[in-house]
Every structure is written in C-alpha cells, then in structure tokens.
N, C-alpha and C positions, 0 to 999 in steps of 0.2 A: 478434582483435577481439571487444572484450567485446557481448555482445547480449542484450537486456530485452526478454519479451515477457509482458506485462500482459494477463490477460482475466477474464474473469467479471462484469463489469459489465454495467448495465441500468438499465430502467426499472422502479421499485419505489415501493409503498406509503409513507408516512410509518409509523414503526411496524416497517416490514419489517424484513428481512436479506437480507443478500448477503456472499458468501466469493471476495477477491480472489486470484488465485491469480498468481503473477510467477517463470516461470523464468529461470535464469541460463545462458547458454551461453560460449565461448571461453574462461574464468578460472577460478582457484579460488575456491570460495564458503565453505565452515566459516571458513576464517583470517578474513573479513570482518563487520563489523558492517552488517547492512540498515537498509532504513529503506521507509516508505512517505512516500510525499509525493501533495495536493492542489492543485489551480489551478482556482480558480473561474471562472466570466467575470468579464475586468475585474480581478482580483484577481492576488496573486504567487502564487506557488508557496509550498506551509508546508507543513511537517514534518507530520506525523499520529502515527506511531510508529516503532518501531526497537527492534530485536535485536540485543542484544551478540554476538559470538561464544560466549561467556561461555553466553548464555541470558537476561542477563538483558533486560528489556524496560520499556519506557517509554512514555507517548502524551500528546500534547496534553490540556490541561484540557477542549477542547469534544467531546472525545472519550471522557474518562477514565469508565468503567464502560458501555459500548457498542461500543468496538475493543478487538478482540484481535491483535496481530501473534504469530505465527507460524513456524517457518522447519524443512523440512524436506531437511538437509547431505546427505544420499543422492542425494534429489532436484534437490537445487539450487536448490529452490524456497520462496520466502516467500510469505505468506500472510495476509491479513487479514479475517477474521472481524468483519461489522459488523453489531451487532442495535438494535433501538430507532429505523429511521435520520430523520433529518428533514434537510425540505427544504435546510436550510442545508446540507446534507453534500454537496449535488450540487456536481461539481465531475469534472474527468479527474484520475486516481488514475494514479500513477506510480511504480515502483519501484526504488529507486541503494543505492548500499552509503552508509551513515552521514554517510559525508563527501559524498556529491551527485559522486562523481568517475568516476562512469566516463560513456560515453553516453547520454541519455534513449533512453528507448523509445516507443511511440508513446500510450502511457497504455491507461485501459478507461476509459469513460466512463458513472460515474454521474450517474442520476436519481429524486429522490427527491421524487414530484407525485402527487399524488392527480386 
C-alpha cells in the first residue's frame, strides 16, 4: 500500500518561506512523475507543480517564479521550495504522483498571515 506523508508546513510571514518535504513509501518512486497539489477552504484541490521522471518541472502561473518542486529518487522524497509566500497561498499542501492516483495523504498545512 502506497503511503504519502507530507510535512513542513506552518504558520508564516507573507514574504516568507517554507520547504515542503513528502515521502513516498510501499512503491517505486524514480519511474513516477510527482506533483504537488493545494486545497484552499471552500475551494478544489489545483495542481501547484510536478516533476517528470525526466527531471523536468512545471508549476502553476500563481506560482511560477516563487515554487520550486523538487525530488530526491534515493530518498523517495519530493519536495517544494516556496519563497515570496502570500496569503493566497494558504491552503493544505498535498503530494500524488502526476496523475492524482495513488491514495492522498493527510496534507501539511499552510499559513501564510501576518
């Protein structure tokens, strides 16, 4: 059984940073493209970024020069690097392979309030 466990999340500055960190256990992770995902209150779940297998990487326009994904195949662990952050960015941060298909995890949950 595949298992996501999400942490490094908090309560932060507008401005600040925070580095999400998401291990993968029970599966293969390299063959896999990640992804990070958000869900605001009240709002869906959206994409944020994602890591090919490849390497290569991608991220949402509200995002794009502030996230950095990540991913370390030794470890098993993806990772997102978020600097600049604003309050819109709060939200529980969650981490699936590309396609959203294995099980969610319980998220980390950002805040970003002065």
């Amino acid at each position: 059984q595949v298992q996501l466990v999400e942490s490094g999340g908090g309560l932060v500055q507008p401005g600040g940073s925070l580095r999400l960190s998401c291990a993968v256990s029970g599966s293969i992770f390299s063959i896999y493209g990640m992804a990070w995902y958000r869900q605001a209150p009240g709002k869906e779940r959206e994409l944020v970024a994602l890591i090919r297998e490849s390497g290569y990487t991608t991220c949402a326009d509200s995002v794009k020069g502030r996230f950095t994904i990540s991913r370390d195949n030794a470890k098993k662990t993806v990772y997102l690097e978020m600097n600049s952050l604003k309050p819109e960015d709060t939200a529980v941060y969650y981490c699936n392979r590309d396609s959203a298909s294995w099980p969610w995890g319980q998220g980390t949950q950002v805040i970003v309030s002065s």
